[in-house]
C-alpha positions in Angstrom: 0.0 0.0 0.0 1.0 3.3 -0.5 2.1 5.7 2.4 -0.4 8.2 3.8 0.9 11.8 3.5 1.1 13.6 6.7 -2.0 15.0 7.9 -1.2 17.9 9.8 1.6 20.2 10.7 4.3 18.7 12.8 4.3 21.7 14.7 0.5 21.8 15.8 -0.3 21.3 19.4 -4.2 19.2 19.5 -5.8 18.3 22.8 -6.2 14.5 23.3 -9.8 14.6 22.1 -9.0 16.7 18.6 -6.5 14.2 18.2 -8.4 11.4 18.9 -11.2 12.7 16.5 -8.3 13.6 14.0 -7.3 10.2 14.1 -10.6 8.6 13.8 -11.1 10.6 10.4 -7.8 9.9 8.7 -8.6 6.2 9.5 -12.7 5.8 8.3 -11.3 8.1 5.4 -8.5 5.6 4.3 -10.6 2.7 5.0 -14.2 3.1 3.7 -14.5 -0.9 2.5 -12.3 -3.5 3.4 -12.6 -7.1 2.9 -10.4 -9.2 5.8 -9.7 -13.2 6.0 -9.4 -14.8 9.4 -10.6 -16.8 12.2 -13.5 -15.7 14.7 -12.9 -16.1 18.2 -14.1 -14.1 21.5 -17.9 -14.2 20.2 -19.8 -12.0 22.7 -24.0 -10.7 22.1 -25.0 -7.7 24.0 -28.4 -7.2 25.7 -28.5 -4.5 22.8 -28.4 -7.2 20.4 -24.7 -5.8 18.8 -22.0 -8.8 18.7 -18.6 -7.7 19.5 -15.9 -10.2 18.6 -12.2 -11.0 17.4 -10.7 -11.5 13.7 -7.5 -13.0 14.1 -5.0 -14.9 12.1 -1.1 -16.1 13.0 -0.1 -12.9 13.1 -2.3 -10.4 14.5 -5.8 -9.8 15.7 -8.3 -7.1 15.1 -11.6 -6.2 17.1 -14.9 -6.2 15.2 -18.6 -5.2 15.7 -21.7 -6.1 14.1 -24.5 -3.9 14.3 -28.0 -5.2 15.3 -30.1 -6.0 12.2 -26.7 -6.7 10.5 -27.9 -10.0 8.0 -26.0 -12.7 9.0 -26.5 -16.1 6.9 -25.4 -18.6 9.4 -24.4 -18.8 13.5 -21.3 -17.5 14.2 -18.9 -19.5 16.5 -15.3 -19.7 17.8 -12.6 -21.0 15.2 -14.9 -20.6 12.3 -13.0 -18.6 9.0 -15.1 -16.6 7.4 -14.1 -13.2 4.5 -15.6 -10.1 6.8 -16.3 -6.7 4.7 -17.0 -3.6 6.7 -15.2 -0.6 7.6 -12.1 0.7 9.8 -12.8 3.0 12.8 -11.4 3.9 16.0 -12.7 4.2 19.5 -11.5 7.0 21.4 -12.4 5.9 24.7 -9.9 3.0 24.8 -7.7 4.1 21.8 -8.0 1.3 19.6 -9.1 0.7 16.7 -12.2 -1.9 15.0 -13.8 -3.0 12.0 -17.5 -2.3 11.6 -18.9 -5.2 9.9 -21.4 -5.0 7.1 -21.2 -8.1 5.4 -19.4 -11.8 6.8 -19.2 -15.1 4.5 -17.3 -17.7 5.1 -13.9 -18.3 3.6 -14.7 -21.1 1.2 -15.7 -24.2 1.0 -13.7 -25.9 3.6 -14.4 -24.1 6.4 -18.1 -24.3 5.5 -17.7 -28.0 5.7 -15.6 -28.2 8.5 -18.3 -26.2 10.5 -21.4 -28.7 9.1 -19.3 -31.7 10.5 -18.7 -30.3 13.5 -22.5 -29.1 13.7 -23.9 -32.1 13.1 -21.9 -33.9 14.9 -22.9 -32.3 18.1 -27.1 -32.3 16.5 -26.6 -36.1 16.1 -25.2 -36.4 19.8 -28.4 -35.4 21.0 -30.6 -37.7 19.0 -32.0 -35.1 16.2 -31.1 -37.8 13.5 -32.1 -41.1 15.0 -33.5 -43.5 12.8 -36.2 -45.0 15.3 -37.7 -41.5 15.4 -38.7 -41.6 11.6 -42.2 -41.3 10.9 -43.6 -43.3 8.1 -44.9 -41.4 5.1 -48.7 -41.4 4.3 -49.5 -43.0 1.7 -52.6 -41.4 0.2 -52.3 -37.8 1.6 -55.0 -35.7 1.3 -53.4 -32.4 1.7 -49.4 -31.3 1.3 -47.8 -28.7 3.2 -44.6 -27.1 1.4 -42.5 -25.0 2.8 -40.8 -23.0 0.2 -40.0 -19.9 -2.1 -43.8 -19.3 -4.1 -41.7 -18.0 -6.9 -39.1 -20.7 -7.3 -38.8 -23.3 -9.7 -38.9 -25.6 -6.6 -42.6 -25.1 -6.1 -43.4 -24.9 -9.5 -41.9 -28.1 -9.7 -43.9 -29.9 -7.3 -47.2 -28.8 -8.5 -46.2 -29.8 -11.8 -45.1 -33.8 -10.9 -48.1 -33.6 -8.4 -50.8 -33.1 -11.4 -48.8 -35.8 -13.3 -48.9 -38.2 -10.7 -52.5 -38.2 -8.0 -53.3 -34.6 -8.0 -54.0 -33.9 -4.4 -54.8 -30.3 -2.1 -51.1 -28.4 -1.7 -50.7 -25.6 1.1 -48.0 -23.6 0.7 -46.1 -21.6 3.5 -43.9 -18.9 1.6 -40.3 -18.3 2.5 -37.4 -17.1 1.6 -34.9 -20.0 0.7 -31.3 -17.7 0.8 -30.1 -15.1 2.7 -29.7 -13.9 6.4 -33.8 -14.7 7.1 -34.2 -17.9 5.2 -33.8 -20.4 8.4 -36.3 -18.4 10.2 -38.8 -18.2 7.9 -38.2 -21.8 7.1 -38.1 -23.3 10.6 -41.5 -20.9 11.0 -42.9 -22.4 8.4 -42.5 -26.2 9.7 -44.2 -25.0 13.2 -47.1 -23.3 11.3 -47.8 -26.5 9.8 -47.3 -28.7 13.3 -49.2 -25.9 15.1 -52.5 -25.4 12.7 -52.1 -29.6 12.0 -53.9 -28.9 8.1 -51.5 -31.3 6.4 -51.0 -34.8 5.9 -47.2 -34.5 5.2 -44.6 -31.0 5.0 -42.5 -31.2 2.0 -39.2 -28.3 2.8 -37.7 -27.7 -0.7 -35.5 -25.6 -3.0 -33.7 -25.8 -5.8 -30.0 -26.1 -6.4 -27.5 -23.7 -5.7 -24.2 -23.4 -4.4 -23.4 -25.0 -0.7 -22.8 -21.2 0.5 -26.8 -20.4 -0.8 -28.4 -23.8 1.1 -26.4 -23.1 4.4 -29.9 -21.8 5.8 -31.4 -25.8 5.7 -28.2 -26.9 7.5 -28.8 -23.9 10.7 -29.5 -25.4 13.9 -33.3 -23.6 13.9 -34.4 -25.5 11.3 -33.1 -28.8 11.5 -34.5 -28.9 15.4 -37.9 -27.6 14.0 -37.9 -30.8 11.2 -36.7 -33.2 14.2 -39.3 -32.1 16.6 -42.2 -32.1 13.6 -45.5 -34.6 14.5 -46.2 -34.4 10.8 -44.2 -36.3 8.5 -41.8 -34.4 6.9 -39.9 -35.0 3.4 -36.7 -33.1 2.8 -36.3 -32.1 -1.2 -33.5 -29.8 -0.8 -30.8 -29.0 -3.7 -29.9 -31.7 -5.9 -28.8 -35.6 -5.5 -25.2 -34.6 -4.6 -26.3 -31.7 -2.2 -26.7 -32.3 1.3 -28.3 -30.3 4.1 -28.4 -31.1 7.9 -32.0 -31.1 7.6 -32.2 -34.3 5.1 -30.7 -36.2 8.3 -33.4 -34.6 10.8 -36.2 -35.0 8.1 -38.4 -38.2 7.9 -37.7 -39.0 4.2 -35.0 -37.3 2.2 -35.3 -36.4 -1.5 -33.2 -36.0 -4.1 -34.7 -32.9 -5.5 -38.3 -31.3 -5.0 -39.4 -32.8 -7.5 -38.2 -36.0 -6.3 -40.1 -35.4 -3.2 -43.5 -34.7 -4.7 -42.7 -38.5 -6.7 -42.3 -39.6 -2.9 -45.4 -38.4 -1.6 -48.1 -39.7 -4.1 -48.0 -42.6 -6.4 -48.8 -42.6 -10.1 -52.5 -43.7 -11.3 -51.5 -46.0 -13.3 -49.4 -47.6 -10.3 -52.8 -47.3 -8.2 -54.4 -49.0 -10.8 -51.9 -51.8 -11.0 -52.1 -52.3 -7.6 -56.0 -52.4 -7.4 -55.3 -55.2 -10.2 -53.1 -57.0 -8.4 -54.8 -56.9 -5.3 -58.4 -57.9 -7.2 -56.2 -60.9 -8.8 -54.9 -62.1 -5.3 -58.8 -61.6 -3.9 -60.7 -63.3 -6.6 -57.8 -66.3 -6.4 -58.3 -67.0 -2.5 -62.3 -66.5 -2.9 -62.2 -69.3 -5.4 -59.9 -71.5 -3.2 -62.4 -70.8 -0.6 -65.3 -72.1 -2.9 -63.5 -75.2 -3.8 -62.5 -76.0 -0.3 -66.1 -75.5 1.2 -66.9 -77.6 -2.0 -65.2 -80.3 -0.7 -65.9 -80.1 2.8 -69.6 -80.6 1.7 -69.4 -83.7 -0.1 -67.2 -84.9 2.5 -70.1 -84.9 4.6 -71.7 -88.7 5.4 -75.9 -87.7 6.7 -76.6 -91.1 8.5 -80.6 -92.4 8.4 -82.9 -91.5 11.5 -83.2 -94.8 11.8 -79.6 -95.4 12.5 -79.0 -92.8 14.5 -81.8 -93.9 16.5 -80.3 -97.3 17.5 -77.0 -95.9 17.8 -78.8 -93.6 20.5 -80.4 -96.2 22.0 -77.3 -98.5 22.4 -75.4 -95.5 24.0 -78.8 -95.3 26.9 -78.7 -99.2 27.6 -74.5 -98.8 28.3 -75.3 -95.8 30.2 -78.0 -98.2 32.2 -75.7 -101.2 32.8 -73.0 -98.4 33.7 -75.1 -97.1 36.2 -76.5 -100.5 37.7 -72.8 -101.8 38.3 -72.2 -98.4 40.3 -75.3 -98.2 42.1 -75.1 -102.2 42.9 -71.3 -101.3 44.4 -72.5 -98.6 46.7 -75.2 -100.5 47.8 -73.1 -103.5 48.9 -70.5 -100.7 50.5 -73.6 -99.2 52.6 -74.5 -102.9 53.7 -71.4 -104.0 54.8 -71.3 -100.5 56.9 -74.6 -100.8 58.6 -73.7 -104.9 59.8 -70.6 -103.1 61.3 -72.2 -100.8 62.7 -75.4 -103.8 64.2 -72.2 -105.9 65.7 -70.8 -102.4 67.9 -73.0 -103.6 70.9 -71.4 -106.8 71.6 -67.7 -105.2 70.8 -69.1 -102.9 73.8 -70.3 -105.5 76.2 -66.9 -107.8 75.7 -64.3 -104.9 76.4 -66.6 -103.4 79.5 -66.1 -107.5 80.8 -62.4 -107.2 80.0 -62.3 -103.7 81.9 -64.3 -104.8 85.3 -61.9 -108.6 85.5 -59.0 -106.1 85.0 -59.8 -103.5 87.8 -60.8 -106.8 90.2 -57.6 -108.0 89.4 -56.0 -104.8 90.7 -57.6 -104.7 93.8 -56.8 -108.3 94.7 -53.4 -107.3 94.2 -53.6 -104.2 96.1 -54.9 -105.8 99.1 -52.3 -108.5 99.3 -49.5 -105.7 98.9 -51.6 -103.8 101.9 -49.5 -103.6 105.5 -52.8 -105.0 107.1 -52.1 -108.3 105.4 -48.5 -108.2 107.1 -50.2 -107.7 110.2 -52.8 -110.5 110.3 -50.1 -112.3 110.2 -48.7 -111.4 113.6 -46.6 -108.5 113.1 -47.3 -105.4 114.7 -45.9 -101.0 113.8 -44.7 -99.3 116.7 -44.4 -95.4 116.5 -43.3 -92.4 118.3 -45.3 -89.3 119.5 -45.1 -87.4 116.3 -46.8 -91.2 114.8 -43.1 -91.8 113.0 -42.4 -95.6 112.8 -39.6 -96.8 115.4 -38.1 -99.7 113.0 -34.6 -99.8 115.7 -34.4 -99.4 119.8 -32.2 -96.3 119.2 -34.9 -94.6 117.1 -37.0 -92.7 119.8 -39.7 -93.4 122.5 -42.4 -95.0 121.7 -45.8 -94.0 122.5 -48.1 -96.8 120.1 -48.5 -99.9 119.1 -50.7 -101.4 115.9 -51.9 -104.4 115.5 -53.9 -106.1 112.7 -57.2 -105.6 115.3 -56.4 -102.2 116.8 -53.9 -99.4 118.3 -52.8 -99.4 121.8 -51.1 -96.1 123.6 -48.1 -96.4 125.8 
């Protein structure tokens, strides 16, 4: 670059304010417009809404601010490069110097896939992209929700292949499909749908572009508003190459839009082929049916009344002899009961005999074990005052004598 001429006279005296004004026009009026290349780091949003951050490289790093309102087309974040337009100024206040952004991008395609890896990555970590959550697609929809540019080639597309194929009732929900308030309007666009619940199936779309223009379909707003969709939801973004974050969040993902309209409806004459096919498999089991019943039928013997008559009264006469066998059993059970029970009398009388001989049998031998006995035979107790038996001399005084006919008192 060339070398700035000296702005003022080396001999002028400023206050620190004139200075730092002077200072702050030599640098806006050298740098008007300025494109830098770098890496973002320090990413900090005010209450006010402004963003204050760091461009930096190997070498050197430069503050920067963006300006609430400022149309940013993707999330900003730490370590991500981006080409930042805007404009040099100064801050007096802290005497350094800043960029005023107007416009960011970022700095190829690299870095804009590094930063979708790294992004979905993290989305798939928390389960946006699982495949048990997939809803099924309908598969006669009666009404279409699309969320997508009304004058693209996108939409026109799908109305077209939709007439071709089972023309059905489409809703659309415009929005933009590029630029700073395209994931918005898109992600708004899937919760209008979920919200009023007027659709069968939401179809996303736009045509192709480059992977700068369909960054919007990869921002976290709208893939978390395709995960968390009730409605089916059919992802016909780009062309087959392309891919956006949303075709891993979406229920079915398209090739192109108007792949995604060939998705959600099938061709008549496919309908019709399959109305064929099923009348062919119906008819064929109905008839196999028939022919089975058919068969059954004439497999059937009828016997005469007469027959059946006998055969009836053979199965009463072996019911009756069955019946006279157990009745005949019980009956000689109960007898032999009741001539046990005629013969408990005499069973009575014979162990009341055994009983009464038994107790006189004890009492015979409990008289001749009595001490009278001894005595009747001339044997007599003596015993002391306190009636103790004296059985030596050395035992005590004694004061009676028993004998087999009496007592007599000493």
């Amino acid at each position: 670059m060339q070398k700035p001429l000296p702005a003022v006279n080396n001999d002028t005296v400023f206050s620190v304010t004139d200075a730092s004004a002077l200072l702050k026009g030599v640098v806006e009026s050298a740098f008007p417009r300025i494109k830098i290349r770098g890496e973002l780091s320090q990413i900090t949003r005010a209450t006010s809404g402004h963003i204050y951050m760091t461009i930096k490289d190997a070498g050197a790093a430069i503050s920067v601010i963006v300006w609430r309102g400022t149309p940013i087309p993707f999330k900003l974040e730490d370590g991500l490069e981006v080409i930042l337009t805007g404009r040099f100024t100064t801050y007096p206040a802290r005497s350094n110097y800043q960029i005023v952004a107007s416009e960011i991008e970022m700095a190829g395609v690299g870095a804009i896939l590094k930063m979708l890896e790294e992004r979905k990555r993290k989305l798939a970590a928390e389960g946006l992209f699982d495949e048990n959550k997939k809803k099924p697609l309908p598969r006669l929809p009666k009404v279409i929700g699309v969320v997508t540019s009304p004058t693209g080639a996108a939409f026109q597309d799908i109305q077209n292949r939709l007439r071709e194929r089972f023309p059905v009732r489409v809703l659309l929900y415009p929005a933009t499909v590029q630029g700073a308030t395209a994931a918005g309007e898109v992600a708004a666009g899937i919760e209008y749908f979920n919200k009023m619940n007027n659709v069968d199936v939401i179809i996303v779309a736009r045509g192709g572009g480059s992977l700068e223009d369909l960054l919007p379909f990869s921002e976290e707003i709208v893939v978390r508003a395709a995960a968390a969709s009730h409605i089916p939801l059919i992802s016909g973004v780009g062309h087959e190459p392309d891919w956006m974050l949303i075709d891993f969040a979406a229920d079915y993902r398209a090739p192109t839009p108007t792949g995604a309209a060939e998705a959600v409806v099938p061709t008549k004459l496919a309908l019709f082929q399959e109305i064929d096919n099923m009348w062919v498999r119906l008819s064929g089991n109905f008839t196999t049916r028939l022919i089975n019943a058919k068969q059954r039928m004439e497999s059937i013997v009828i016997k005469s009344p007469k027959q059946m008559l006998m055969e009836h009264t053979q199965r009463l006469d072996d019911v009756g002899r069955t019946m006279n066998i157990i009745i005949s059993a019980k009956m000689t059970n109960a007898h032999q009961k009741i001539d046990a029970v005629s013969s408990f009398p005499n069973i009575m009388q014979n162990r009341l005999s055994n009983l009464t001989q038994g107790v006189l049998h004890l009492g015979q031998m409990l008289n001749s074990l009595s001490y009278k006995n001894v005595l009747s035979r001339g044997y007599a107790i003596v015993r002391d005052a306190n009636n103790k038996i004296i059985s030596k001399i050395g035992d005590g005084q004694p004061t009676s004598i028993e004998f087999a006919d009496g007592i007599i008192s000493l």
